[in-house]
Structures are given as structure tokens and as C-alpha cells.
N, C-alpha and C positions, 0 to 999 in steps of 0.2 A: 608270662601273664602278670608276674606280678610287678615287674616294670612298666607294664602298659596300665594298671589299675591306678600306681604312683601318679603317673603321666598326667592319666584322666582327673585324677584328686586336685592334684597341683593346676590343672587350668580350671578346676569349678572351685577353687576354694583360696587360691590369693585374692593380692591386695583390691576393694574396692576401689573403681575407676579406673585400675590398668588394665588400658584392654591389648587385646592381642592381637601381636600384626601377622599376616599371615601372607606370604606371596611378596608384590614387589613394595617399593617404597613406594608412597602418594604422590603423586606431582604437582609440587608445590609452588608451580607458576613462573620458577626463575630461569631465563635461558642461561647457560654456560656464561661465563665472562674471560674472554681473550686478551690479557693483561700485558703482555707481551710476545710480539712474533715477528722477527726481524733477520736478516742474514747480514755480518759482518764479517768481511766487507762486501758491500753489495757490487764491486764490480772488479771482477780476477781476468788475468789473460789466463788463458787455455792452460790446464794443468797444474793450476792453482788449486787453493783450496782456501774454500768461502766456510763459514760457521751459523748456521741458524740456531736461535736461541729461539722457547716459548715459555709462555706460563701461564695457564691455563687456573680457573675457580669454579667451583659449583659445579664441576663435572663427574661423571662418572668414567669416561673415556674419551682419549684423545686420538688423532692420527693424523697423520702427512703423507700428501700422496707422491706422485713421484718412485714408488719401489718403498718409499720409508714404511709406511704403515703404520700398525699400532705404537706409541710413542707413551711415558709418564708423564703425567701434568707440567710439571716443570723440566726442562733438560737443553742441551746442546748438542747437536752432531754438527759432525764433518759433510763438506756436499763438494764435489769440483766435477760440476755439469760439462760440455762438451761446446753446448751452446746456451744461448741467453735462457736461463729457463723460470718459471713463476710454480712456488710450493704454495699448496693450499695444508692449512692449519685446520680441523675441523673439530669441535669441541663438543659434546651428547649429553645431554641428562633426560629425565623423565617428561621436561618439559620441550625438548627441542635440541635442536644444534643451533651453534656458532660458528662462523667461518670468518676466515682470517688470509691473505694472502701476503706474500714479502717474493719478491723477484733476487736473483743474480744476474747479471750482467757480464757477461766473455767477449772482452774485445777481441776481434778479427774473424770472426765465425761468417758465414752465409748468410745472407740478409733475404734470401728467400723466400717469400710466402707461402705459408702451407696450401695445396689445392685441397677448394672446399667442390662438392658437389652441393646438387639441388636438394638430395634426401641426406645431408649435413643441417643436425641444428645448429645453431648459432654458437659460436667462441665466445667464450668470455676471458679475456687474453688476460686481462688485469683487473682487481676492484681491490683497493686498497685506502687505506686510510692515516695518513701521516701522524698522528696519534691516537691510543687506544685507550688510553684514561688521561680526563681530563680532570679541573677541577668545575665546580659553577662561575657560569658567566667566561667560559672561556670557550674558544671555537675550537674545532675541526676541519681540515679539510680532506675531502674526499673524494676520489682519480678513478676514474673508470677507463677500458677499451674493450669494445666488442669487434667481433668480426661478422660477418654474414647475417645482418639479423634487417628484419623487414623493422621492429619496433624497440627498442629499449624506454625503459618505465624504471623510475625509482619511485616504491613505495610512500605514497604521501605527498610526490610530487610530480605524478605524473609519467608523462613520454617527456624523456630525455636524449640529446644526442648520442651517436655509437662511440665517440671519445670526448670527455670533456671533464670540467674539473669542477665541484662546486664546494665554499666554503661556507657552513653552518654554524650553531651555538645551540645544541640541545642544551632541555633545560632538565631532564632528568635521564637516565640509562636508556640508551635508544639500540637499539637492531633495525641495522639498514640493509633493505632487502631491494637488489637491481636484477631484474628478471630481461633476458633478450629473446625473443620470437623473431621465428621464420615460417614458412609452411611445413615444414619438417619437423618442429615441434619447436622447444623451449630448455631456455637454460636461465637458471638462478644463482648468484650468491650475496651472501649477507655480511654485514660487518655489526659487531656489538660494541658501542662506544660507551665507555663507564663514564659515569659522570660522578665526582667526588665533591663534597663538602666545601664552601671557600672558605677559608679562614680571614682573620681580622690582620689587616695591614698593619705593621709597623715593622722594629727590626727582629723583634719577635713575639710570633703567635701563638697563642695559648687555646687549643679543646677540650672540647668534653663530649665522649658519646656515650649513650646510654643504652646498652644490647639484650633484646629480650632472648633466649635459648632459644634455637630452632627446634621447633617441632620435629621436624619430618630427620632431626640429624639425633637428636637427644631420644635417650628411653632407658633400659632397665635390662639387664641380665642377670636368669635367676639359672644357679648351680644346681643341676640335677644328679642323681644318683652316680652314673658314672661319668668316668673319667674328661670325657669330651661332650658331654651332657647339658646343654648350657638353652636356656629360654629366650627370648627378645619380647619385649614389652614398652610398650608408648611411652608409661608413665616412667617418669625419671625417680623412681625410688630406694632407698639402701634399707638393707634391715633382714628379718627374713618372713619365711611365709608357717601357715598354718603345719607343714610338712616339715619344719625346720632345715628347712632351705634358704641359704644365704641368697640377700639380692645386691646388686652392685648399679649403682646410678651413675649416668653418662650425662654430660652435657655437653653443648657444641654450640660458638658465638660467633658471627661472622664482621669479622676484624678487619676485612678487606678496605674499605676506608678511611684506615688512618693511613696517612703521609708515610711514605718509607722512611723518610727523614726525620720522622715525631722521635723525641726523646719519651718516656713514658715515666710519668711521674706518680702516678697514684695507679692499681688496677682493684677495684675491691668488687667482691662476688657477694652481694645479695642473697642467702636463702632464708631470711626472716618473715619470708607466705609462704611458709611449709605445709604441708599437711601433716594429719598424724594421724595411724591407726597403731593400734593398742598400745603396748608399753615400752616404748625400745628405748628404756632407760638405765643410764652410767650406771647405778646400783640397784642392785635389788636383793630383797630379804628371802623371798620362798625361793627362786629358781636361781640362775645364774644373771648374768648382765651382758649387755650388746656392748661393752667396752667404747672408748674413746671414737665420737666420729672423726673421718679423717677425709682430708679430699688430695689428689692429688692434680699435675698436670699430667698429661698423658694424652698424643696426638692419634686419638683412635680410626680415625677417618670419617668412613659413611655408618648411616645406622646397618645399611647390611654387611657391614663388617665387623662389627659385634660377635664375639664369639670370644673360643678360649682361652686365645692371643690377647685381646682387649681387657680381660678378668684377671687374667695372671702374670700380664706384663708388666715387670719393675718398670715403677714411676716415681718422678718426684713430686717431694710430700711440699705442700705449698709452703710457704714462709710461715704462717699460723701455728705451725706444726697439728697436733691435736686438741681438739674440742671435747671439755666433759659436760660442760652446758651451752650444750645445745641446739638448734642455732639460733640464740637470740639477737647475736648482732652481726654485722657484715665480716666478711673476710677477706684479710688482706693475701692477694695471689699475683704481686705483683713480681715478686722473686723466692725461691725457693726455700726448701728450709734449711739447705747449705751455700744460699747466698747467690747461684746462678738468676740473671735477670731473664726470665723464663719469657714474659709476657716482649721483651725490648727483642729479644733475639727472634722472636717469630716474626717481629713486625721489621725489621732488619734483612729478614729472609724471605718477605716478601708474600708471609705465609698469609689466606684465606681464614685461618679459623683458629681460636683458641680453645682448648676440649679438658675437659677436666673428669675425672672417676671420684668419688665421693661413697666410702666402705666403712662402715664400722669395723672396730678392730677384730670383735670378736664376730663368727659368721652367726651365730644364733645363742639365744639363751634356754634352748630346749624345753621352752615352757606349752611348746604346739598351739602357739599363738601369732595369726602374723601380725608382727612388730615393725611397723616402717614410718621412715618420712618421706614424703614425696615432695621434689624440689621442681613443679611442672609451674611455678612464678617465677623463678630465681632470674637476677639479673646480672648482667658484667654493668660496671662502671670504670668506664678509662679516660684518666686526664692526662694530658699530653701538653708538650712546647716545640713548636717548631721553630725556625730562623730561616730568616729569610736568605 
């Protein structure tokens, strides 16, 4: 009982404006992004063995059909099919799926075609697309084959033929969706084409992107009573609560378009549109003190993955090391505070997002006041050079 009173205190009595998420994450409108999905090499004799690679963003789950199944966002397995066979890549979030196809190729196999009947929907043998990120103002081209199908239709453009190939130039991230009808019914797949940033010609290019926190990735865990006792909350804030209950703030920025090949020159974190409720300050005279803020890097994932792995996972402390005033100017988080280049190795690795945990040193100052800053402005800035 008196754990559930705590419970009850601590959700009518923390930070104003953090509200509480309850059930699944919001759908924040972004399909998956299919970054890479290829088998090398794409054409084995008989008892060979072919390598599919993927790498998947903004997903919450992936899978390959074929036997593979559930699969991590990024990986490679082994495949030595028997005959020519085509994997579909299929990538989920809250907003939708992305689909992805890559074929192998086995020389000397049957060239037989499969028997279709009449209450057979239509095959979609192949829909693939020769690159999956591009930059602006650069094309794609994309391959279709259908089999048994009264109609094939690509999205936006109509009725299409059953095998054909067409070259485009999206001008922002497109999901291409090629649907085949019969009497039988209907069959779909899609491809998601990223479209990146173009940089400036010469022998080399210099960016700059400016990343506001995702909402729906960012928020707050607050430490309860016991051991695996842990809150989730929108507002990105550190400090603690009325209950003198530590809270620990998350951030998450999506880094996806910068160049793999960008060198990273500057990374600095913005939380100078803090907010502030009561006192969570360095010293103080009646009670105790929230000690040194501190941020770290730390690859937390999704917001529902926040818990007690996220709160008390060794991370590195950002190159800054600690803040006693503050946050009144930017911070530099472009390598750590023993010199690893934190921000270059993620974008090297091809990684989606940069995440950071942001804790005062000390969990509370026992003064039964909540004490917090909330970081729901904060910005990434990253400047980069690539070469041509």
C-alpha cells in the first residue's frame, strides 16, 4: 500500500509539463529507411555461398523472408539457395513498413516456371531498386517483374507494364509502392528511396546540419523506490522530483544524413532553452546540492527502451567533462572525455542516431522540492568535410 501511495504522489506531484507516456510510442509519420540490402555475390554456382548484408533506420523490427525471419537492424548472414531465389528485406515502425528486395542468382538450375492457377494472385517476382540512398538531384533507377497479373500500377504513376525498368530523380525521400492485380486478388511491394543533402562541388565539401531532439525518441526516467522501479516521461529533464527522486534525461538526434565519408569537425549540443523548475543548483546553503551536471554519450535506442539498462549503463562522459554553471553555453560532444571520437565512429558505422544521457552528479538534494532542467529545445550542431 504504501508503495502504491508513493506511485500515486510521484505521478500528481513531478515536473510541470512532463507528461506521462503511457502504452505504445506516437507515430510520428516516418516510414523505416532501408539503407542498405544487397547479397554479395549476387550470382553463385550451386553450393556456393552468397552473403546478404542490411541496414535498416527508424525501425522498430526487421525480417527476411525466405526461413530467415526476425533479423537486427544491421547484420549479414550466409544464404546458398539451390535455385535463383529473391529475399525480401521488410523494415516496421509505428508508421508503416518498408520493403526492400536483393535476388541471388545460381547458375545451371531449371529454368522452369512456376504453375500459376486462376485463384493464384499475381507474383511479384522482383521490384528492386539499384540504389537505396541517394544524394539531391541524383537519380534512381527502378526494376520490376510481375507474373500473372491482369494490371500492375506504380504509385503516382499509373498502370505500368508486367516487366519494365524506369529511371527517376526524387526530390525528397519517396516510398515507391507497385501493386499487381488479377481476379484473385492483389499483391504489393514497396521500396523507400532516401534522398540526402547535396553538398558543394569542388575537391572538398564542407556541412553543416542543424538537429532539433526527436520527440517521440527523447524523454526522462525517473528512479523509484525499488530496485527496477524506473518511470518514462516526454519531457527530457535531469534533477529530481518533489519525492526526492532522481530523474535522468535522454536525448536522441538523427544523424542519418551525413555522408559516411564526412570527417566530423565540430559536434556541439545546444541546451541554452532550458527550462527550470526550482533550484537544482551547484551549492547551496540550507539543504544539500544537485552536484556537477553531466552528459554523457550513450546509445540508448527507442524511447521504449528506457528503463534500467539505460539509467545505469556505463557511458562516456562527453569531452566537456562536468558543468558547474550551468547550461549557459553549448557543449562540446564531439569526442569524449578520454579522447575517443564518439560522434565520427557512429557516422563511420553507418549509425542512425546520436543519444546522449544528461544526470546530475548528485541524485537529489533532499530538500522535497522538484529540482529540474528540462532540455525539450536542445539542439545537435554538426560540421563536417567531405572529399571528393
Amino acid at each position: 500500500m504504501r508503495s502504491a501511495l508513493a506511485m500515486l504522489l510521484a505521478l500528481l506531484l513531478l515536473v510541470p509539463g512532463c507528461t506521462c507516456i503511457t502504452g505504445e510510442v506516437p507515430d510520428i509519420g516516418l516510414l523505416p529507411k532501408i539503407q542498405e540490402f544487397e547479397a554479395s555475390p549476387s550470382v553463385i554456382n550451386q553450393g556456393e555461398v552468397a552473403y546478404i548484408r542490411w541496414s535498416v533506420s527508424n525501425a522498430n523490427s526487421a525480417s527476411i523472408d525466405n526461413g530467415i525471419g526476425n533479423v537486427a537492424l544491421t547484420g549479414e548472414i550466409p544464404v546458398s539457395p539451390d535455385t535463383t531465389t529473391f529475399y525480401t528485406l521488410t523494415a516496421t515502425n509505428f508508421a508503416g513498413e518498408s520493403v526492400a528486395r536483393t535476388q541471388v542468382m545460381v547458375r545451371g538450375e531449371p529454368t522452369t516456371p512456376p504453375v500459376v492457377t486462376a485463384e493464384t494472385p499475381p507474383t511479384i517476382v522482383a521490384f528492386y531498386a539499384d540504389r537505396l540512398v541517394i544524394t539531391a538531384d541524383d537519380y534512381v533507377t527502378l526494376s520490376w517483374e510481375v507474373l500473372d497479373a491482369t494490371e500492375v500500377t506504380l504509385e503516382d504513376f499509373g498502370q505500368v507494364s508486367a516487366k519494365d525498368t524506369i529511371t527517376l530523380i526524387p526530390a525528397i525521400t519517396t516510398t515507391y509502392l507497385l501493386t499487381a492485380t488479377n481476379a484473385a486478388g492483389e499483391s504489393t511491394a514497396g521500396i523507400t528511396v532516401t534522398v540526402q543533402p547535396s553538398l558543394p562541388a569542388g575537391p572538398t565539401a564542407e556541412g553543416v546540419i542543424i538537429l532539433q531532439a526527436i520527440p517521440g525518441e527523447s524523454g526522462s526516467l525517473i528512479r523509484g523506490a525499488g530496485y527496477l522501479d524506473y518511470t518514462k516521461y516526454a519531457g527530457a529533464c535531469a534533477g529530481d522530483t518533489i519525492l526526492n527522486m532522481a530523474s535522468r534525461a535522454f536525448l536522441s538526434f538523427d544523424i542519418s544524413t551525413i555522408p559516411d565519408n564526412a570527417i566530423i569537425d565540430e559536434a556541439v549540443l545546444d541546451l541554452s532553452g532550458y527550462t527550470k523548475h526550482g533550484d537544482p543548483s551547484y551549492m547551496r546553503s540550507n539543504w544539500g546540492n544537485m552536484g556537477a551536471l553531466e552528459v554523457y554519450h550513450i546509445q540508448y535506442g527507442t524511447f521504449e527502451d528506457l528503463g534500467f539498462e539505460a539509467y545505469t549503463e556505463w557511458a562516456k562522459l562527453t569531452s566537456n567533462g562536468e558543468f558547474t554553471d550551468y547550461p549557459l553555453f553549448p557543449w562540446d560532444v564531439k569526442d569524449s572525455a578520454d579522447g575517443d571520437p564518439v560522434i565520427q565512429n557512429l557516422v563511420q558505422r553507418g549509425k542512425s542516431r546520436s543519444q546522449f544521457r544528461i544526470q546530475f552528479f548528485t541524485t537529489t538534494n533532499w530538500d522535497s522540492i522538484s529540482d529540474m532542467l528540462c532540455f525539450d529545445d536542445a539542439t545537435l550542431t554538426i560540421k563536417y568535410t567531405t572529399a571528393d
